[in-house]
C-alpha positions in Angstrom: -55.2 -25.1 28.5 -53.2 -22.5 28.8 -53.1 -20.3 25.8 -48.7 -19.1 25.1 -47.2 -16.8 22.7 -43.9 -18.7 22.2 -42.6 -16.7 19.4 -42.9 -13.5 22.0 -41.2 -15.6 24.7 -38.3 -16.4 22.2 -38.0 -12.6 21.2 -37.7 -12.1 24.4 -34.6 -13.7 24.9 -33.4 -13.0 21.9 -33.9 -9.4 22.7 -31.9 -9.7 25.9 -29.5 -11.0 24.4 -28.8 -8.6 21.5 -26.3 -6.8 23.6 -24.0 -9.3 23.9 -23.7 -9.9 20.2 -19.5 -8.5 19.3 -20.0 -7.3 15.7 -16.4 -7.1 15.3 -16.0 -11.1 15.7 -19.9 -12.2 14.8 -19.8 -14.3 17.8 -21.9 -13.7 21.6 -19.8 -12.3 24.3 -20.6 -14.2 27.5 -18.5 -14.3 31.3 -16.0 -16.4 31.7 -17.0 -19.9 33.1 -15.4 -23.2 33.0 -16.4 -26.4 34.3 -12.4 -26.7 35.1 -11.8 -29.4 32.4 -11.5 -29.2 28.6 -10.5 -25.7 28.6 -6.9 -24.4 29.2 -8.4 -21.2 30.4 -7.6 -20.5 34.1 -9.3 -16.4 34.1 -10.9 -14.2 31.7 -13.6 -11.8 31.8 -15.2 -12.4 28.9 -14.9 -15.1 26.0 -16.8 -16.1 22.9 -18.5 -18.9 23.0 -19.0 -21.1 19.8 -22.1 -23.0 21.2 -24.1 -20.0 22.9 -23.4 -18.1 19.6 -25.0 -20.5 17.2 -27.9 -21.2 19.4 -28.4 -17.5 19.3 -28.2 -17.3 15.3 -30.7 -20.1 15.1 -33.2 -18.4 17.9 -32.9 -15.1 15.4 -34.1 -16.9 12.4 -36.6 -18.4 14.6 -38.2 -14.7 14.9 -39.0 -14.6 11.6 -37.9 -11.2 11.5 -36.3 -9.6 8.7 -33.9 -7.4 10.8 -32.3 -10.3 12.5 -31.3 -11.9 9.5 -27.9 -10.8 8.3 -27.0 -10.9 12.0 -28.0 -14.8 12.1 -26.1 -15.6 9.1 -23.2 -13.1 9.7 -22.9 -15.3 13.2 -23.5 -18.8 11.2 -20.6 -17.4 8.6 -18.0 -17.2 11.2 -18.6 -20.2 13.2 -18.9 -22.6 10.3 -15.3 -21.0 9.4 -14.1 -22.3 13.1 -14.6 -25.7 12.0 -11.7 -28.0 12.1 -11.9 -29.5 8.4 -8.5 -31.1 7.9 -9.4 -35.1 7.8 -5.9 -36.1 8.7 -6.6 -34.7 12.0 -8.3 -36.3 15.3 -10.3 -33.2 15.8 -12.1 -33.0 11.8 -15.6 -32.1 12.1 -15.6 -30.2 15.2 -15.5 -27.0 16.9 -13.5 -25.7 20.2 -15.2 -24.2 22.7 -13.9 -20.5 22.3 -13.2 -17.7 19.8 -10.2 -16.9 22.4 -8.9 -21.2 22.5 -8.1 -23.1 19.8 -8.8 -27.1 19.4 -5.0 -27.2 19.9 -4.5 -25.2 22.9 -7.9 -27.1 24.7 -6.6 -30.1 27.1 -8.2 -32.2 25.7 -11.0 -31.3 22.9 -14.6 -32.0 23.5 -15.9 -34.2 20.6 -19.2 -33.4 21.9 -19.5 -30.3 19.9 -20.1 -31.9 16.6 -23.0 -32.8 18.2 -24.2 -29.5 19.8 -23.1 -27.1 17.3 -24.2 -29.5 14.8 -27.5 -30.0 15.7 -28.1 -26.1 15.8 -26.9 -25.8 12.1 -29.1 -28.6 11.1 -31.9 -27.1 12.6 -31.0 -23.9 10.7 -31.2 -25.3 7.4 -34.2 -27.9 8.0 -36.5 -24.5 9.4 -35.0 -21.6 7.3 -32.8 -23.2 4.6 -34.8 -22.0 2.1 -33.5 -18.0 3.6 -29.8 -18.7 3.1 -27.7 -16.7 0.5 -27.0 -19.9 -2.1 -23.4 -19.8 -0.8 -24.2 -19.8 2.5 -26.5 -22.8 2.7 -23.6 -24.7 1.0 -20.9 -24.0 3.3 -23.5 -24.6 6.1 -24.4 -28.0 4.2 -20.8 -29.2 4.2 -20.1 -28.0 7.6 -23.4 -30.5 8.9 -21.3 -33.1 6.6 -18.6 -33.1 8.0 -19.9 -33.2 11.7 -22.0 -36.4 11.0 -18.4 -38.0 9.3 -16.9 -36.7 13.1 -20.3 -38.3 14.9 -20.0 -41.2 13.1 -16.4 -42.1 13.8 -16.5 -41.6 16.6 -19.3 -43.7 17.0 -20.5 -43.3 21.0 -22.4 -46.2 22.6 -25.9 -45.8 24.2 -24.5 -45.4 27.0 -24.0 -41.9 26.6 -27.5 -40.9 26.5 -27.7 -37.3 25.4 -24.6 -37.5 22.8 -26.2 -40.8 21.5 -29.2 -39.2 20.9 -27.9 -35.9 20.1 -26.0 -37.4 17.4 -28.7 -39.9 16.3 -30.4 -36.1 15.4 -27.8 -34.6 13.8 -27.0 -38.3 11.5 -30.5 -38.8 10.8 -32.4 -35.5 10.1 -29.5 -34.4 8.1 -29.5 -37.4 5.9 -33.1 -37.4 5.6 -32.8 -33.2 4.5 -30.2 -33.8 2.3 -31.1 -36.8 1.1 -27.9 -38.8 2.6 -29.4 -42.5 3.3 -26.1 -43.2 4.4 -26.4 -40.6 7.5 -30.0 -41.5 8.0 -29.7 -45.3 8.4 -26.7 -44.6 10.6 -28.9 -42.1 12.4 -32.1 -44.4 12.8 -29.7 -47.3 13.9 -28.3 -45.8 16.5 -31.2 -44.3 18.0 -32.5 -48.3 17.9 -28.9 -48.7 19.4 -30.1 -46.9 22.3 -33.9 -48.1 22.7 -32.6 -51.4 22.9 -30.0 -50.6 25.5 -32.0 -48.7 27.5 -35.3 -50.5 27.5 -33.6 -53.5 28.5 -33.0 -51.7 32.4 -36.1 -49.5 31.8 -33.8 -46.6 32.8 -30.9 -44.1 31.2 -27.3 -44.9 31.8 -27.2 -41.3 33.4 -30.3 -42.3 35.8 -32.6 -40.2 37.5 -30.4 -36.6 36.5 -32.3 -33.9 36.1 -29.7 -32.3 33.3 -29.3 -35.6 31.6 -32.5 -36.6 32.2 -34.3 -32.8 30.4 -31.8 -33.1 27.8 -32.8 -36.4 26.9 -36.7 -35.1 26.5 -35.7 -32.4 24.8 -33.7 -33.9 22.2 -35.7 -36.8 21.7 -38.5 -34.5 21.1 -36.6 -32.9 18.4 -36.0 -36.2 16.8 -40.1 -36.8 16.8 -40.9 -33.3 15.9 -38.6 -33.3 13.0 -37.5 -37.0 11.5 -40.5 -38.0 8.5 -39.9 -41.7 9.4 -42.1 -43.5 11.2 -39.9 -46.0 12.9 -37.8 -42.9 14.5 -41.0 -41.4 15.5 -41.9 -44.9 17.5 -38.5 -44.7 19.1 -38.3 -41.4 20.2 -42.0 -41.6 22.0 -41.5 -44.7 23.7 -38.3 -43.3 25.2 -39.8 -40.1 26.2 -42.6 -41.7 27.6 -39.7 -44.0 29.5 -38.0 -40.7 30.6 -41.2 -38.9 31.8 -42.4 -41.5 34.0 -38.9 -41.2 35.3 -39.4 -38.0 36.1 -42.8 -37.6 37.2 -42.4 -41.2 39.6 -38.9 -39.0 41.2 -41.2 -36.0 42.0 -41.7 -35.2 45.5 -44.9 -32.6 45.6 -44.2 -31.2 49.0 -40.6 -30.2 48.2 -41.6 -29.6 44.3 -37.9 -31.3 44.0 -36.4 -34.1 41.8 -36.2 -36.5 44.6 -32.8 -38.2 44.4 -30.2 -40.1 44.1 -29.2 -38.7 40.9 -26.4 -40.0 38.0 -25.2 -36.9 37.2 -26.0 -33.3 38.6 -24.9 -30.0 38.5 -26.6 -28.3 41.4 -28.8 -30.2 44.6 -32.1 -28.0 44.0 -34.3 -27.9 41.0 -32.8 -25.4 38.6 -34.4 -22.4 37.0 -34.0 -24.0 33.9 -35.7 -27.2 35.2 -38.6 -25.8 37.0 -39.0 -23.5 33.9 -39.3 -26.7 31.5 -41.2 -29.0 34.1 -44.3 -26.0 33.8 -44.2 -25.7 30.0 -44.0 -29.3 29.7 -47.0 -29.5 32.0 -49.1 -26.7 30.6 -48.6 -25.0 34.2 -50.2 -27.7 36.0 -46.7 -27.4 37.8 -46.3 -23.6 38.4 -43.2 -22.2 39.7 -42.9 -18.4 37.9 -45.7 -16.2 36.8 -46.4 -17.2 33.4 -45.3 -13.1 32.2 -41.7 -13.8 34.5 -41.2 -17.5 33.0 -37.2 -17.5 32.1 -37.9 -19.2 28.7 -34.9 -20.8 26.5 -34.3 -20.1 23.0 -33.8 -24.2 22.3 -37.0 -24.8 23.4 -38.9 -22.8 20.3 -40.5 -25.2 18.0 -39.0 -28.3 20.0 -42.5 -30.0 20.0 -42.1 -31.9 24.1 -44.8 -32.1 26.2 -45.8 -34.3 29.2 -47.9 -37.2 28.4 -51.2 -36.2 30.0 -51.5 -39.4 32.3 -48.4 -39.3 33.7 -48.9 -35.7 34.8 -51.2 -36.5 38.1 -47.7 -38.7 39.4 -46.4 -35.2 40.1 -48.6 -34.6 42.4 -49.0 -38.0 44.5 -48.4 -38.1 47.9 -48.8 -41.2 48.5 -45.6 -43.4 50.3 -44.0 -45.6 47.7 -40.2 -46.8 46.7 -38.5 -47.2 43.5 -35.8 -49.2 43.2 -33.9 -49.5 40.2 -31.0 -51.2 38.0 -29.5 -48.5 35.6 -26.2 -49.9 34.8 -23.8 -53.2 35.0 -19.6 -53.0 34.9 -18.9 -54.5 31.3 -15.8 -55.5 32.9 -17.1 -56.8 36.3 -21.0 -57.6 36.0 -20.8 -55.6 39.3 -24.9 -54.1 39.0 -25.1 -50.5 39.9 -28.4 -49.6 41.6 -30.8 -46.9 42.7 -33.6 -47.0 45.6 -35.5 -44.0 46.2 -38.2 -43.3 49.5 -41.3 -41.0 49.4 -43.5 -39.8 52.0 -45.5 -36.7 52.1 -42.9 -34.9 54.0 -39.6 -36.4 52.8 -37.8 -38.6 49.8 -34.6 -40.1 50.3 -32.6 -41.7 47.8 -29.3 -43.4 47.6 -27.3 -45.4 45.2 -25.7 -48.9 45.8 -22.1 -47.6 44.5 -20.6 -44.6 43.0 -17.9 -42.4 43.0 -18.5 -39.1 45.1 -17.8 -36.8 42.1 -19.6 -33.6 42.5 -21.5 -34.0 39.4 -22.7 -37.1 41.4 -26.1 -37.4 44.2 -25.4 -40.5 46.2 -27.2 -40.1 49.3 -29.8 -37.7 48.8 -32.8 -36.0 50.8 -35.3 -33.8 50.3 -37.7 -32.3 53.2 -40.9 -29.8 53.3 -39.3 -27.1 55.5 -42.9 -25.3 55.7 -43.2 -25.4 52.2 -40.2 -24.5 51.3 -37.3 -27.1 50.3 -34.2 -28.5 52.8 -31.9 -30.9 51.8 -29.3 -33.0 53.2 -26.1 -34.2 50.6 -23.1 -36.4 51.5 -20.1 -35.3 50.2 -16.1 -36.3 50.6 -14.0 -32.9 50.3 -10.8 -32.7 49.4 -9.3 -28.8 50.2 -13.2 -28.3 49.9 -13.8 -29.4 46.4 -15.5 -33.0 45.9 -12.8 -35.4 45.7 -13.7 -38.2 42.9 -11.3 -41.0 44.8 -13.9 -41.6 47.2 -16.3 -44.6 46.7 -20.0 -44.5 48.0 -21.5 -48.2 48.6 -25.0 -48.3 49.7 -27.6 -50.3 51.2 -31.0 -48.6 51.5 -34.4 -50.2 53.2 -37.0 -47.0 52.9 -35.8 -44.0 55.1 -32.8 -46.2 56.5 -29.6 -46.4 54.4 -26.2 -48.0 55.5 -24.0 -46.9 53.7 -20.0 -46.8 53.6 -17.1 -44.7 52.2 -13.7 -46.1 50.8 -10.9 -44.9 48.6 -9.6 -45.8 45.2 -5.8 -45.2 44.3 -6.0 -45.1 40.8 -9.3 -42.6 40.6 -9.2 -38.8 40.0 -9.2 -35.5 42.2 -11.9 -33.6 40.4 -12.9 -35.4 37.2 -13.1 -39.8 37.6 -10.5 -39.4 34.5 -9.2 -36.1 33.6 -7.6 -35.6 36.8 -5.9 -39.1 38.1 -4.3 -38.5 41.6 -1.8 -41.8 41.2 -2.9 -42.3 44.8 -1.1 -39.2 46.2 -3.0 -35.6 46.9 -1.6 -32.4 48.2 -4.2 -31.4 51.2 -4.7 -29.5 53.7 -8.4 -31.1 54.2 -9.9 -34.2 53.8 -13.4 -34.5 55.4 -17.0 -36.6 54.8 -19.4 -34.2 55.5 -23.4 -34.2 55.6 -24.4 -30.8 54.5 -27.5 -29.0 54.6 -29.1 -26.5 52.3 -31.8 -24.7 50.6 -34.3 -23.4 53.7 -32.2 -23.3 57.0 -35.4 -22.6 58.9 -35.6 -24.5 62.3 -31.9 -26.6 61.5 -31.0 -27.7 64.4 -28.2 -30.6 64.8 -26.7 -32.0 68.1 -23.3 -34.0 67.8 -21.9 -37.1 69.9 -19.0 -39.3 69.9 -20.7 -42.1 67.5 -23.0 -39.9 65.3 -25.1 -36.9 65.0 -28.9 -35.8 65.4 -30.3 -33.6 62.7 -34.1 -31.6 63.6 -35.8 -30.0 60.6 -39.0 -29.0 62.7 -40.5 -32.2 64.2 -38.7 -34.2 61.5 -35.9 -36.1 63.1 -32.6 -37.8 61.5 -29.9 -39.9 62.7 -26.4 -40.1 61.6 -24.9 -43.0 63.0 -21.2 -44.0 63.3 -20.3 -47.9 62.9 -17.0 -48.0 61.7 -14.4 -45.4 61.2 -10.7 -45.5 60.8 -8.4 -43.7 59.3 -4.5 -44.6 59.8 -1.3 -43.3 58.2 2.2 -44.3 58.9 1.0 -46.4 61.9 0.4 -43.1 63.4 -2.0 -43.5 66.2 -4.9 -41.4 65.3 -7.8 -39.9 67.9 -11.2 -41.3 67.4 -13.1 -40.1 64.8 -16.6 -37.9 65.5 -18.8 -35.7 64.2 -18.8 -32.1 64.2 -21.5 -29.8 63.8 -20.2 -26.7 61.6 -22.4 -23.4 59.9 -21.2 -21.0 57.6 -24.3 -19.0 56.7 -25.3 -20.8 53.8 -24.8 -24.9 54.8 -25.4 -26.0 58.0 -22.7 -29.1 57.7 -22.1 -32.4 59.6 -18.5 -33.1 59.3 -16.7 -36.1 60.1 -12.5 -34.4 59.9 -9.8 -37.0 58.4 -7.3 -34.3 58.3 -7.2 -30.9 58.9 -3.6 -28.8 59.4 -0.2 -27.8 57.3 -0.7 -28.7 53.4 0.9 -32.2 52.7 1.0 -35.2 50.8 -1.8 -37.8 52.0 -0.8 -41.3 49.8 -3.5 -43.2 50.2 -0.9 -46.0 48.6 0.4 -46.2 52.0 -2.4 -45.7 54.5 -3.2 -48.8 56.6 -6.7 -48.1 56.8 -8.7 -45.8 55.3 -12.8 -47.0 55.3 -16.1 -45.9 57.2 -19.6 -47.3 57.7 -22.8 -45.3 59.1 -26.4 -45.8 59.0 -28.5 -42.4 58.2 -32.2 -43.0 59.3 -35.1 -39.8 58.4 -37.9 -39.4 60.6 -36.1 -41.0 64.2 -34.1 -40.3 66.7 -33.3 -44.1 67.5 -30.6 -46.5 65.7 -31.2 -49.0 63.4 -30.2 -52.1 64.3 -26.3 -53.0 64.0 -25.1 -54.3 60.6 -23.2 -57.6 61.3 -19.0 -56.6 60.3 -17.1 -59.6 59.3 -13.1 -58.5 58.8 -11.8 -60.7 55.8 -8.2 -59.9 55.2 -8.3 -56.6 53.5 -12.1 -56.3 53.8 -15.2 -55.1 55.9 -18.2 -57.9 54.9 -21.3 -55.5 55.4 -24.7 -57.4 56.4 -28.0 -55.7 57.4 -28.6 -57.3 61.2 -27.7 -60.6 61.3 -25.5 -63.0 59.7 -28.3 -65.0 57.8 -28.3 -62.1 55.5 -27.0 -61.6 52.0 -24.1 -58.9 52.1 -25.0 -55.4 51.8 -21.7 -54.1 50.7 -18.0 -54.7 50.8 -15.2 -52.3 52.1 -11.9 -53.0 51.4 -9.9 -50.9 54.5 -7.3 -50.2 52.5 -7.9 -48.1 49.8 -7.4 -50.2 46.7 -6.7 -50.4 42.7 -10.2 -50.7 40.6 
């Protein structure tokens, strides 16, 4: 077993760190960065972040160090006084997401941060409460009070996984601190809430995402390394034990990548952060820094997650094998929303049965040993070259073969599924589908034809095959649609152009026809058999070879209201 100082990895970061700190404002001064939503903020340099500060105070009381003190609860101070605490408001009990932004000026709030800033303070007070200046510690106190009254308003469903559980933390552990049963049976119940919820599929809502997904250990380890109860401590271990095999079954050894498709995502490889956690969680059975260069993270300190030791040999299998899953059903519609993932030694390929092509969203995903190194191919929809969220993935996958099809909503978003709503009409200049591959460019190669596309990786063959593809406005007769083969230095890209040319408005509203079907095969250069196409009014009826078949997929070709 490998033997860590912990506490010297935290003061590490803490160290690097201690030039950020603004005395002036006892906050952290970080670059600007913005997912584009929640905050107002178009540029800045710099800003102040509320969450990144008070993880910072908590990792300098985690040093033990008497020098770091003050600074800890000079920082705590001053973001406890950011709290909104007015009760007639919507926003009582949380915090905005910058010194520079108020909860007013953000478009909208993000309720989240009861839960993130409040687990952070609760964490403060359940490890060093017994530091704080008396004043302090009861400022702090009602400040954790009033984000559990926020948490538990607002009440989020287990379908939510890391706020669920983030919030089952910050309920329970501070009602079993401060002796609040009221928080703590609210906080064990809804951590129940979401065992039951999520044992029922055997899978997260946000399924196979390697944020969601390390979140969701590291939380849940929290909950078992901190709660005193023992039915919390059941729960929590039987869903990390859920989430590791996850994890570990989704780990392609070649590649050393999260094998696909995934719920949620925030970039295609394996982050720092992720291959950082996956070898202390693993004791460096999985090594991917020297343990002296690891980039450690303040939130882990004192978190308590580990791998289960059997389930750490299913990182390194091999062996062929496909997972198919169910990890979430329309409350609405009973439409099932499912996940099939392909292993071999060389490759995984995973695809979902529908989703919206949101860039925080995997769909159809590979990965591939490029000599050793990782390649990976990503189907995207791009709107002026951003992801555009209006466009609808629906799937069929049969091990490395997946037909698959692409259709448009009218009443979706541009960016976000719901912070963004088009109505239908965009503003482009660009509209493309577009295979792209990344990571090791190493022997890419990719031929193009009138009906599809042949990708080489080395010997490793794929086929990109064109079934069905229309795209018609204003009864505009409109060239066939192809392939194109297009490299800008870091993607090599398969493209398939709706519209390229002058900016306009594109109202999908009006276009006549607007869907596409493909097969993408790994490992041959030969078509699958044809999918049997039955036109039904306003829809494509999508069967696997023959007409005996159950239905793959619908399309509706004109893009419709959901």
């Amino acid at each position: 077993m490998q033997q860590l100082d912990q506490k010297q990895m935290l003061l590490n970061v803490v160290k690097s760190r201690n030039d950020a700190y603004n005395s002036e404002f006892r906050l952290l001064r970080s670059p600007f960065s913005s997912p584009g939503y929640h905050t107002t903020i178009k540029q800045a340099d710099y800003i102040h972040a509320t969450r990144e500060s008070m993880r910072y105070a908590l990792a300098l009381l985690d040093t033990e160090l008497k020098e770091y003190e003050q600074r800890a609860f000079d920082i705590i101070e001053k973001i406890v006084s950011l709290q909104d605490t007015d009760r007639s408001r919507s926003t009582f009990g949380i915090w905005s997401w910058f010194y520079e932004e108020s909860l007013d000026q953000m478009s909208p709030p993000d309720w989240n941060w009861a839960d993130f800033i409040g687990k952070q303070l609760v964490l403060a007070i359940s490890r060093h409460g017994d530091r704080f200046p008396n004043q302090l510690r009861d400022t702090v106190t009602q400040a954790i009070y009033n984000a559990c009254d926020a948490i538990i308003k607002r009440d989020v469903g287990p379908h939510y996984t890391n706020i669920a559980i983030m919030g089952a933390f910050v309920t329970l552990i501070a009602g079993e601190r401060f002796g609040r049963s009221d928080y703590a049976e609210y906080g064990l119940n809804r951590l129940a809430k979401l065992h039951r919820f999520t044992m029922e599929r055997g899978a997260f809502q946000e399924y196979n995402s390697p944020p969601y997904t390390y979140i969701a250990i590291l939380e849940l380890s929290k909950i078992r390394n901190e709660t005193t109860g023992e039915e919390s401590k059941r729960l929590s271990d039987e869903l990390l034990h859920l989430a590791w095999n996850s994890v570990a079954e989704h780990f392609h050894s070649a590649s050393k990548q999260w094998s696909g498709p995934h719920a949620r995502c925030y970039q295609t490889l394996l982050s720092v952060e992720n291959q950082a956690f996956l070898q202390l969680a693993t004791n460096g059975e999985l090594m991917f820094f020297p343990w002296e260069e690891l980039p450690y993270e303040e939130e882990w300190y004192e978190s308590g997650f580990y791998c289960p030791e059997p389930l750490v040999a299913l990182f390194f299998s091999s062996q062929e094998r496909e997972i198919r899953q169910l990890y979430a059903v329309n409350a609405t519609t009973q439409l099932e929303s499912w996940a099939t993932t392909y292993m071999t030694k060389q490759y995984s390929l995973g695809s979902h049965s529908r989703e919206v092509m949101w860039n925080q969203k995997r769909s159809l995903l590979a990965y591939v040993d490029n000599g050793g190194q990782a390649t990976y191919l990503q189907l995207r929809c791009l709107h002026d070259g951003y992801d555009y969220c209006s466009a609808v993935f629906n799937g069929k996958q049969d091990r490395q073969h997946v037909l698959f099809g692409v259709e448009f909503i009218t009443n979706g978003g541009d960016t976000h599924p719901s912070l963004d709503k088009t109505g239908g009409v965009i503003e482009a200049s660009d509209l493309r589908l577009r295979l792209e591959i990344g990571g090791c460019l190493d022997n890419v190669s990719g031929d193009s034809s009138d009906n599809g596309a042949l990708i080489s990786i080395g010997k490793l063959q794929m086929l990109l095959r064109t079934w069905y593809a229309a795209f018609t406005e204003n009864n505009i007769p409109q060239a066939p649609l192809k392939w194109e083969i297009q490299e800008n230095g870091l993607t090599f890209n398969v493209d398939l152009i709706l519209y390229s040319g002058e900016r306009r408005s594109i109202d999908f509203r009006l276009i006549e026809e607007a869907a596409f079907l493909f097969s993408f095969v790994m490992d041959s250069a030969e078509a699958p058999q044809a999918p049997m196409i039955d036109h039904d009014d306003n829809r494509l009826i999508v069967r696997t070879g023959n007409k005996d078949e159950e239905t793959a997929f619908i399309l509706h070709k004109r893009p419709v209201e959901v």
